[in-house]
Rosetta silent file (secondary structure, phi, psi, omega in degrees, C-alpha in Angstrom):
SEQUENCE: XXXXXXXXXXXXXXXXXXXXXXXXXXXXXXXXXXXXXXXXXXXXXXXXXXXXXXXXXXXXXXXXXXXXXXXXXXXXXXXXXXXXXXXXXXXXXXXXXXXXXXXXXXXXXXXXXXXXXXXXXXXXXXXXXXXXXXXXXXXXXXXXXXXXXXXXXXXXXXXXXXXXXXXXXXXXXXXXXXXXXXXXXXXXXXXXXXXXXXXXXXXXXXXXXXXXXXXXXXXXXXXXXXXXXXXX
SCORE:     score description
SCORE:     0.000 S_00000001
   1 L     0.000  127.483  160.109 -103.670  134.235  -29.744 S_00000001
   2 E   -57.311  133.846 -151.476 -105.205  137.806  -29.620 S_00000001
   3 E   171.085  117.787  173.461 -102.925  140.290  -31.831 S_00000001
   4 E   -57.667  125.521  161.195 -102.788  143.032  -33.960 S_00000001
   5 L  -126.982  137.181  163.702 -103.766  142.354  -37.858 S_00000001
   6 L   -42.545  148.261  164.851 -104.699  144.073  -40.520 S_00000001
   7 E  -140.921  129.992 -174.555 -108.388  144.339  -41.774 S_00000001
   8 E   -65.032   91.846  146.053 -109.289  145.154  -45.598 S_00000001
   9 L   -33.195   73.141  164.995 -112.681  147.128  -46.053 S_00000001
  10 L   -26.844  -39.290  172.647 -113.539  145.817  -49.184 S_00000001
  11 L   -79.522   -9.307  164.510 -116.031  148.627  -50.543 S_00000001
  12 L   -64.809  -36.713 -168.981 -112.822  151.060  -49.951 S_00000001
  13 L   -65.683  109.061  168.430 -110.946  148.652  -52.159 S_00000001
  14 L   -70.812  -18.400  173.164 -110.491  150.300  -55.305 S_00000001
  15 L    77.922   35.730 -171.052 -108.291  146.783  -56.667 S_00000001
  16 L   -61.217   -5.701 -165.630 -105.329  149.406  -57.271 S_00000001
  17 L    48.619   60.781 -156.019 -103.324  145.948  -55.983 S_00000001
  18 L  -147.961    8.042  164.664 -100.880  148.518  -54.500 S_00000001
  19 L  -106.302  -52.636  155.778 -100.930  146.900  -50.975 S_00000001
  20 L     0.823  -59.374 -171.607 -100.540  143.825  -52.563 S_00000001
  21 L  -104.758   11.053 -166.982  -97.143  144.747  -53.794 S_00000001
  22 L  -113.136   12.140 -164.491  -96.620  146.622  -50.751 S_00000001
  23 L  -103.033   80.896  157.110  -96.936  142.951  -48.385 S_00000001
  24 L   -52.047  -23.276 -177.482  -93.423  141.558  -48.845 S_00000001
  25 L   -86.402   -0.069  150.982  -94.429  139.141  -46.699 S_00000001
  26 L    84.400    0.314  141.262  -97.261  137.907  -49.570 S_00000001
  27 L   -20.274  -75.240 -142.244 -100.325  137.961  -46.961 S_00000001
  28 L  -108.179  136.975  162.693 -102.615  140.126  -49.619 S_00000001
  29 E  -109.026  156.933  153.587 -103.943  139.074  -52.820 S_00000001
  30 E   -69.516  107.908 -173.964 -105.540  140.539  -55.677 S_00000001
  31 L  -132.919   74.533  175.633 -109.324  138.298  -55.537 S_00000001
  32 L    76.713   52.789  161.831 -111.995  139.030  -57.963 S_00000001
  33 L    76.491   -1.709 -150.241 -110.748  142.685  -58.332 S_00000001
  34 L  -143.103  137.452  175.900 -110.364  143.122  -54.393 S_00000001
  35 E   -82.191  122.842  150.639 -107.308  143.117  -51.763 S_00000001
  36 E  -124.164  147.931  177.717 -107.729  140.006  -49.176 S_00000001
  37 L   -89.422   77.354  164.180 -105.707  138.979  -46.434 S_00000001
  38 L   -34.783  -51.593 -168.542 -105.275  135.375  -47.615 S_00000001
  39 L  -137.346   92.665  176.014 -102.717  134.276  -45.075 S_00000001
  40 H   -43.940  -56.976 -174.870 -103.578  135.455  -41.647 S_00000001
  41 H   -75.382   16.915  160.506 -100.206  133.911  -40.528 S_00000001
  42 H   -96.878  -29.560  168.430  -97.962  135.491  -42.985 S_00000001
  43 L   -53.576   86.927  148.021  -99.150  138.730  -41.911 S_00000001
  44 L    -6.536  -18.029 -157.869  -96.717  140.872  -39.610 S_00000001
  45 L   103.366  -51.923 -154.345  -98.209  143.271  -38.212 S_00000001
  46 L   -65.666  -47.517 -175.689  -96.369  145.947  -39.134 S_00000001
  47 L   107.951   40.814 -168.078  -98.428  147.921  -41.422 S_00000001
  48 L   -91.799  -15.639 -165.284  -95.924  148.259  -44.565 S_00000001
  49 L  -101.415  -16.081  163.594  -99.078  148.051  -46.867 S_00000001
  50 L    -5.997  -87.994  176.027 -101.064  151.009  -44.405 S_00000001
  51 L   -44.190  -24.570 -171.238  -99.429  153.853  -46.692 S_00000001
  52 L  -115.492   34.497  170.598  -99.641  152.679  -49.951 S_00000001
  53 L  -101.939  110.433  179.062 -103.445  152.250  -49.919 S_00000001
  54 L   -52.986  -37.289 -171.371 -104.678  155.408  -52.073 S_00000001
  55 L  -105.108   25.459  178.370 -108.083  154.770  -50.551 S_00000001
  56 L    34.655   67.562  171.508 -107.257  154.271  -46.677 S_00000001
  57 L  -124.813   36.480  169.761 -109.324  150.969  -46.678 S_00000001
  58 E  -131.280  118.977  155.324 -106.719  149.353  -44.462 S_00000001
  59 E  -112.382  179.553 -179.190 -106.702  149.476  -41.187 S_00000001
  60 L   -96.614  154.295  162.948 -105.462  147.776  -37.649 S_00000001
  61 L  -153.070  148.362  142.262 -107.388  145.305  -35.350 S_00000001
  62 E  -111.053  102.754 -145.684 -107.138  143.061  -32.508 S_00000001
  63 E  -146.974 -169.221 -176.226 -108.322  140.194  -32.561 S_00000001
  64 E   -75.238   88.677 -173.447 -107.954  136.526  -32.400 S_00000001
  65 L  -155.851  177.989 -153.162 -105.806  135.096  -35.122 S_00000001
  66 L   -77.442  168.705 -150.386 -102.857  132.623  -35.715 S_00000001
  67 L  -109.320  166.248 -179.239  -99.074  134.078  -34.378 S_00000001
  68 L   -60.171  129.660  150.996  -96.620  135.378  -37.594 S_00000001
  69 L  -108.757  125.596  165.072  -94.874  132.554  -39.082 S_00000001
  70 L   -50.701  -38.012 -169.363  -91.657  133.733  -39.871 S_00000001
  71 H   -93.685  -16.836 -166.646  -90.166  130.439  -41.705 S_00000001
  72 H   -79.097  -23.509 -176.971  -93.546  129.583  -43.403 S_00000001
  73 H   -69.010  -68.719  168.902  -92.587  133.387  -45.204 S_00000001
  74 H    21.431 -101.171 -173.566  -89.508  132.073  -46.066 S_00000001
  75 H   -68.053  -29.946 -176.599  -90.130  129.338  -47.998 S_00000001
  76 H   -89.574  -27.152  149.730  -93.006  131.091  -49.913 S_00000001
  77 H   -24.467  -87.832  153.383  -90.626  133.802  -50.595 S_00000001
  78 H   -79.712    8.937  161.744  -88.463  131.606  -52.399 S_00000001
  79 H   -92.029  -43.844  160.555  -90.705  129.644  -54.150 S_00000001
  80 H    -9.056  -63.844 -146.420  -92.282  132.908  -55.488 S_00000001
  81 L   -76.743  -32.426 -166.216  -89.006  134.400  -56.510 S_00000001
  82 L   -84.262   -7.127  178.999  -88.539  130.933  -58.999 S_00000001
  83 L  -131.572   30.526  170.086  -92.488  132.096  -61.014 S_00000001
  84 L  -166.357  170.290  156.436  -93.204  135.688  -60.544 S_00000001
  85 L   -87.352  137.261  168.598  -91.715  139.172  -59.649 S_00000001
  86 L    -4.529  -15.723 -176.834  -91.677  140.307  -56.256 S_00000001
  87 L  -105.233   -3.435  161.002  -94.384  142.335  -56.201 S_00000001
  88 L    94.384   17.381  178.556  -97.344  139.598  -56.066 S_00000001
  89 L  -100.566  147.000  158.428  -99.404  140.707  -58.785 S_00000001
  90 H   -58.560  -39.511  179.540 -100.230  137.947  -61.657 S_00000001
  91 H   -65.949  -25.210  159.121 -100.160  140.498  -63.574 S_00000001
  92 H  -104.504   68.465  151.241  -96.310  141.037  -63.713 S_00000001
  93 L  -109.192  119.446 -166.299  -95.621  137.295  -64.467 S_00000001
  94 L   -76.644  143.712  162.391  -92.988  137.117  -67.186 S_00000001
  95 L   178.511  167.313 -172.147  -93.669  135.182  -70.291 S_00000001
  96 L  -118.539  157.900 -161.153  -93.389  135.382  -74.166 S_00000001
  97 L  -112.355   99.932 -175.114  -96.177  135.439  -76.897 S_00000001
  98 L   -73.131  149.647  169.694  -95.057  133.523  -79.718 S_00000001
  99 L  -116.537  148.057  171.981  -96.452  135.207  -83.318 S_00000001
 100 L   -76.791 -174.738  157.862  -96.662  133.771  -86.401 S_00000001
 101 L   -77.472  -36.943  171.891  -95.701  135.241  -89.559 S_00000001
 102 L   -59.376  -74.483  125.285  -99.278  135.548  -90.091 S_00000001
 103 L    61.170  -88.721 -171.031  -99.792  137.466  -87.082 S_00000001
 104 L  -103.283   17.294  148.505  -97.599  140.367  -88.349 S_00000001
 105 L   -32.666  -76.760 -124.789  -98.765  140.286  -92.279 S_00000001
 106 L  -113.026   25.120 -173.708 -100.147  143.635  -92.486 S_00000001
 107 L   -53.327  -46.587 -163.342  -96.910  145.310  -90.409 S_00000001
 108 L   -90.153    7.339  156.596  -95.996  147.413  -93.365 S_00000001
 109 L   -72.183  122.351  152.978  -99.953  148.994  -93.522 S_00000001
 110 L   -70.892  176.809 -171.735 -100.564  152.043  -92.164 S_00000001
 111 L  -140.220  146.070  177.339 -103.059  151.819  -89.888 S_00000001
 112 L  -101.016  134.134  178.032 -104.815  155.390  -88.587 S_00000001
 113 L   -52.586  107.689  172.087 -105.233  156.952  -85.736 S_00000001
 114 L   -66.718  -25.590 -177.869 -109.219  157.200  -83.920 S_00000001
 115 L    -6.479  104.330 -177.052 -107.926  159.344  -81.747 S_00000001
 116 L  -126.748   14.653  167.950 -110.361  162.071  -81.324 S_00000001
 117 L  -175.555 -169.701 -156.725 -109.279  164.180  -78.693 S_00000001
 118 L   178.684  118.431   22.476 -106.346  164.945  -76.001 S_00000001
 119 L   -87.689 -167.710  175.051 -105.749  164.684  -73.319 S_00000001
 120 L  -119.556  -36.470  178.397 -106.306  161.256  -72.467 S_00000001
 121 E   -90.151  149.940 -166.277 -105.580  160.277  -69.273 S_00000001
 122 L   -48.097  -54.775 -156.797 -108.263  160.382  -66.562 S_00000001
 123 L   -72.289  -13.869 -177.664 -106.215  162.352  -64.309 S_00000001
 124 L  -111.556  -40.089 -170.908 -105.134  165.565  -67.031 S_00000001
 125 L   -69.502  141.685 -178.123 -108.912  165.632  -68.893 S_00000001
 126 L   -81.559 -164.665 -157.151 -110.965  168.396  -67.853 S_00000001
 127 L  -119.902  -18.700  176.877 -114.329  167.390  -66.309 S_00000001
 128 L   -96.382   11.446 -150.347 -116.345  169.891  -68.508 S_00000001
 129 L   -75.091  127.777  175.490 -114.558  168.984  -72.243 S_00000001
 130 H   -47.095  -18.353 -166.323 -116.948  169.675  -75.163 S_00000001
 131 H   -87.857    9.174 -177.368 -116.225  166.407  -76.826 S_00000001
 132 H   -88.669  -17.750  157.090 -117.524  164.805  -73.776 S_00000001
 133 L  -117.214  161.904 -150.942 -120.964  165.645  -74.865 S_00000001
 134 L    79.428   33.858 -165.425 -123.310  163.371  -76.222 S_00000001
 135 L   -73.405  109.804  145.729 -120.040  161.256  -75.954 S_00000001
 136 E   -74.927  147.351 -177.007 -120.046  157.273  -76.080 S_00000001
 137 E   -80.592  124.373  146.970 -117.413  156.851  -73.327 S_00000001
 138 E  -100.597  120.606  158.172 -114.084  154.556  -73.330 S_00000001
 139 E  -123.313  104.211  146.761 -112.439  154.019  -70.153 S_00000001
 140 E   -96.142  164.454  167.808 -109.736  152.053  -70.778 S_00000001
 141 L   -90.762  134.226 -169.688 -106.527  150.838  -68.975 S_00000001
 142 L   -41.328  -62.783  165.926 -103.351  151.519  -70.150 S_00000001
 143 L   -36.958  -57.263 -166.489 -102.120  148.313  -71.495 S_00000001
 144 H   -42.335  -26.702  170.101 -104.865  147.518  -73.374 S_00000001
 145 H   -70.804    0.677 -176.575 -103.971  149.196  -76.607 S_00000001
 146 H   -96.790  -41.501 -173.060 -100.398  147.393  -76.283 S_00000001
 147 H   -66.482  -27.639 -140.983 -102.134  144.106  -75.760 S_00000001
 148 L  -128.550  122.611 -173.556 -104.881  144.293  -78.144 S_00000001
 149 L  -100.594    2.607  151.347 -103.977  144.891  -81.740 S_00000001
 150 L  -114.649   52.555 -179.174 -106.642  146.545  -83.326 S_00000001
 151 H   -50.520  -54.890  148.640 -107.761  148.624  -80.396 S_00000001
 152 H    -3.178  -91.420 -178.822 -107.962  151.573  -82.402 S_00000001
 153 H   -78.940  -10.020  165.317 -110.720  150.690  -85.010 S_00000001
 154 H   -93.996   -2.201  155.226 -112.790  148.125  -82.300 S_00000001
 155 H  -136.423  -37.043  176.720 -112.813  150.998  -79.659 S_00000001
 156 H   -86.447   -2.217  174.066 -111.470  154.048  -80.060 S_00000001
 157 L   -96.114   97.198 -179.182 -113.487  154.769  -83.271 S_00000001
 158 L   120.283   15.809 -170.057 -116.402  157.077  -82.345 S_00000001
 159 L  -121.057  149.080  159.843 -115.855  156.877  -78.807 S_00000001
 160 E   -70.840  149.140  155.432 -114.158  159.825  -76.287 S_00000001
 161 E   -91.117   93.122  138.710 -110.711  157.828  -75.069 S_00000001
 162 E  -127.778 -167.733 -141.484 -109.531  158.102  -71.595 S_00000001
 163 E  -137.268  129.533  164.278 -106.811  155.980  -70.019 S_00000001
 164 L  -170.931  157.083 -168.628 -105.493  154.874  -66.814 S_00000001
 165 L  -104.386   97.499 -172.808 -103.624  152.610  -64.783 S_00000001
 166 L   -75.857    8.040  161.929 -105.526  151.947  -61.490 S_00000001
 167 L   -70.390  -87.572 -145.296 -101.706  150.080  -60.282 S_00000001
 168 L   -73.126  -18.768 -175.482  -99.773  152.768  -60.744 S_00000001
 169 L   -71.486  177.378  166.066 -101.531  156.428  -60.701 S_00000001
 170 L   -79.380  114.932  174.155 -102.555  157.816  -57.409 S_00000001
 171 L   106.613 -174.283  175.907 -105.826  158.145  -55.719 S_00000001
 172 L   -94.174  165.915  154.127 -109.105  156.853  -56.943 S_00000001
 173 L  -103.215    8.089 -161.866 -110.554  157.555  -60.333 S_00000001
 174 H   -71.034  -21.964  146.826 -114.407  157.050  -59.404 S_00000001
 175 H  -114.389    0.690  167.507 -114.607  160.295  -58.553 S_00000001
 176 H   -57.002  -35.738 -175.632 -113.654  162.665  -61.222 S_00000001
 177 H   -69.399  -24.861  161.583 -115.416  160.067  -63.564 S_00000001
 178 H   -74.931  -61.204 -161.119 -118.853  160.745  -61.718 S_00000001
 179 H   -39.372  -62.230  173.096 -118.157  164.044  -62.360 S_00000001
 180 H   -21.405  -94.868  165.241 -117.675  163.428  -65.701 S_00000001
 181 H   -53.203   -2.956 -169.297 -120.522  161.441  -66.514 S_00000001
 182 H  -108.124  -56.573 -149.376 -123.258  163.211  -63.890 S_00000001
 183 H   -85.517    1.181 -172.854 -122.067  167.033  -65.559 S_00000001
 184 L  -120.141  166.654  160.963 -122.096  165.416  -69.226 S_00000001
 185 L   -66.800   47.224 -162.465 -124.198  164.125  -71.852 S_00000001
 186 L   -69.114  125.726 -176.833 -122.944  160.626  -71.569 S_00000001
 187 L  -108.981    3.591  178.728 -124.513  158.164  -73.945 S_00000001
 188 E  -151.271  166.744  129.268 -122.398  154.428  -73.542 S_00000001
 189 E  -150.164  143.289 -158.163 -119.890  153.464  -71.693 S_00000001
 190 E  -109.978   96.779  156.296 -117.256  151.196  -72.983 S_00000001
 191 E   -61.929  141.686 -178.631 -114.530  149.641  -70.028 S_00000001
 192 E  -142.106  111.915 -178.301 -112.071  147.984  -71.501 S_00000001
 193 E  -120.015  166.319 -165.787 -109.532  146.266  -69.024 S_00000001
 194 E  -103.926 -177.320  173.796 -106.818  144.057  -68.781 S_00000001
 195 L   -41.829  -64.835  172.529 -107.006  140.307  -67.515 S_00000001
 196 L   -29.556  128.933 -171.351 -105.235  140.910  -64.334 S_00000001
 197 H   -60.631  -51.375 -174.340 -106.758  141.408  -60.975 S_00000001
 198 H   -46.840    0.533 -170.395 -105.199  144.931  -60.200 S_00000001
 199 H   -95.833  -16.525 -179.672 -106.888  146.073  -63.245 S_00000001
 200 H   -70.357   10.307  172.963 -110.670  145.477  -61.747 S_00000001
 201 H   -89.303   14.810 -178.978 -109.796  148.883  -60.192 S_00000001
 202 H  -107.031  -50.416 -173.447 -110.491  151.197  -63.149 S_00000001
 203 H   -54.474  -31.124  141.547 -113.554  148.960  -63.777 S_00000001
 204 H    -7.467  -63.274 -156.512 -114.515  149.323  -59.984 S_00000001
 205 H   -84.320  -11.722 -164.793 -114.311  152.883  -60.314 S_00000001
 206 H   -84.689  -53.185  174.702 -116.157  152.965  -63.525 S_00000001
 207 H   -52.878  -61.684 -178.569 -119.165  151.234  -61.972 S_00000001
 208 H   -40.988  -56.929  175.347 -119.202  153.005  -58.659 S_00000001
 209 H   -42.835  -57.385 -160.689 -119.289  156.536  -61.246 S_00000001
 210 H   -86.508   -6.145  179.960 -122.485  155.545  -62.667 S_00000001
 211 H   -85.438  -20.065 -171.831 -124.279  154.544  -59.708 S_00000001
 212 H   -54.510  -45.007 -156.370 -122.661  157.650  -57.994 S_00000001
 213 L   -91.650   19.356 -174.306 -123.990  159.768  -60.767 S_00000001
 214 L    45.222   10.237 -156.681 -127.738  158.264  -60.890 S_00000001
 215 L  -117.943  146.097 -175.058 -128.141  158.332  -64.417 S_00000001
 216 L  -113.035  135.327 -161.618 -128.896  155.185  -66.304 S_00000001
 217 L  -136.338  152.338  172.543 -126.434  154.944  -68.965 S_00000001
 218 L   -82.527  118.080  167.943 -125.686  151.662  -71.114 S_00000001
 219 E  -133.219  143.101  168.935 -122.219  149.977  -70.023 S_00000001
 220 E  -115.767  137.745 -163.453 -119.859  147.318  -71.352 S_00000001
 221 E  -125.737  134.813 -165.137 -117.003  145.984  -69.963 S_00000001
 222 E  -130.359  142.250  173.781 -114.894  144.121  -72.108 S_00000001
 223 E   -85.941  130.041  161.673 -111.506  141.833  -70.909 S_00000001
 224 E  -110.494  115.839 -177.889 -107.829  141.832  -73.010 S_00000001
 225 E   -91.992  149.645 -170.194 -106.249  139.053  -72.003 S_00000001
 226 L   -24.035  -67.645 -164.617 -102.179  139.065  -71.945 S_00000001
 227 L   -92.485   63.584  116.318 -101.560  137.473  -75.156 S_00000001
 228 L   110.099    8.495  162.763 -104.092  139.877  -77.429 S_00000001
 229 E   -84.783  155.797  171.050 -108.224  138.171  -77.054 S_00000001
 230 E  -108.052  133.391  154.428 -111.027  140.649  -76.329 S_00000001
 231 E  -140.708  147.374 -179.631 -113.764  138.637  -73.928 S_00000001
 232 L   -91.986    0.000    0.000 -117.165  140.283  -73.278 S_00000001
């Protein structure tokens, strides 16, 4: 049947997942860092996910596709509801990390701060800040220092730090960070992200910034996976 459906632009798709969690009806996935409309026939119509795309890479169409099944929602509704939270990301799937004792040995060390400047987050740093030159760069995602327990002295030492959550802030970050990097002396850049597909949107944006800013700069993107590994 001919019918309005959504259609994803994929090079718009920043992988903020934030339509994702905006589909109640569980159409849209998170895929290799990218929003797809998995299940033409769970899709509505309506447009509930329209609004909550920071980078208006959603749109309407009409075209030729299968009619809304209402009951087929249902059921994946409440099968959902018994392994994940509501909002469809993998990334909020509850579970606990067991630790040893070994593990937490060294609790009662301090351990020191790399920290070498402030602010931090993408969206509050100014675009001109002296420590950003001759800088190696970290753009990390917010979790990862929670996940990763010596984040500190394996990233943040000797590195600039900034931080963001491409779920929850607003907007894109790719471009203030070509700004960044194009008006600075950048000499690495380090991504550091979590497992979870909504998270390929800070690396997304980190990649788009250097091709935006034509400069060939050395970058590494390194994975934290929920329970506390680094993969290159």
């Amino acid at each position: 049947m001919i019918r309005k459906i959504i259609r994803i632009n994929e090079e718009k798709c920043n992988g903020c997942g934030a339509c994702a969690s905006a589909c109640h009806e569980g159409a849209i996935e998170m895929i290799d860092g990218k929003a797809r409309l998995v299940r033409e026939d769970y899709c509505d119509g309506l447009g509930d996910c329209l609004p909550a795309c920071p980078t208006n890479a959603i749109s309407f169409e009409e075209r030729e596709a299968p009619a809304y099944n209402e009951e087929a929602v249902r059921k994946a509704k409440i099968q959902k509801q018994t392994a994940k939270l509501p909002c469809g990301c993998p990334g909020t799937h509850s579970k606990r990390i067991a630790r040893t004792d070994a593990d937490c040995s060294n609790t009662a060390a301090p351990v020191s701060s790399q920290l070498s400047q402030w602010p931090v987050q993408i969206k509050l740093v100014p675009v001109n800040a002296p420590y950003f030159d001759g800088a190696d760069l970290l753009i990390a995602a917010d979790c990862t220092a929670y996940a990763y327990g010596n984040f500190h002295n394996e990233f943040i030492r000797g590195r600039t730090a900034i931080i963001g959550c491409p779920k929850l802030d607003e907007g894109d970050y790719a471009d203030k960070l070509t700004e960044i990097i194009k008006n600075n002396d950048i000499k690495s850049v380090t991504v550091v992200r979590m497992e979870v597909p909504c998270c390929g949107g800070i690396e997304n944006a980190a990649k788009r910034a250097l091709q935006n800013s034509e400069k060939f700069i050395p970058c590494r993107v390194v994975t934290i996976t929920s329970d506390g590994r680094a993969v290159n």
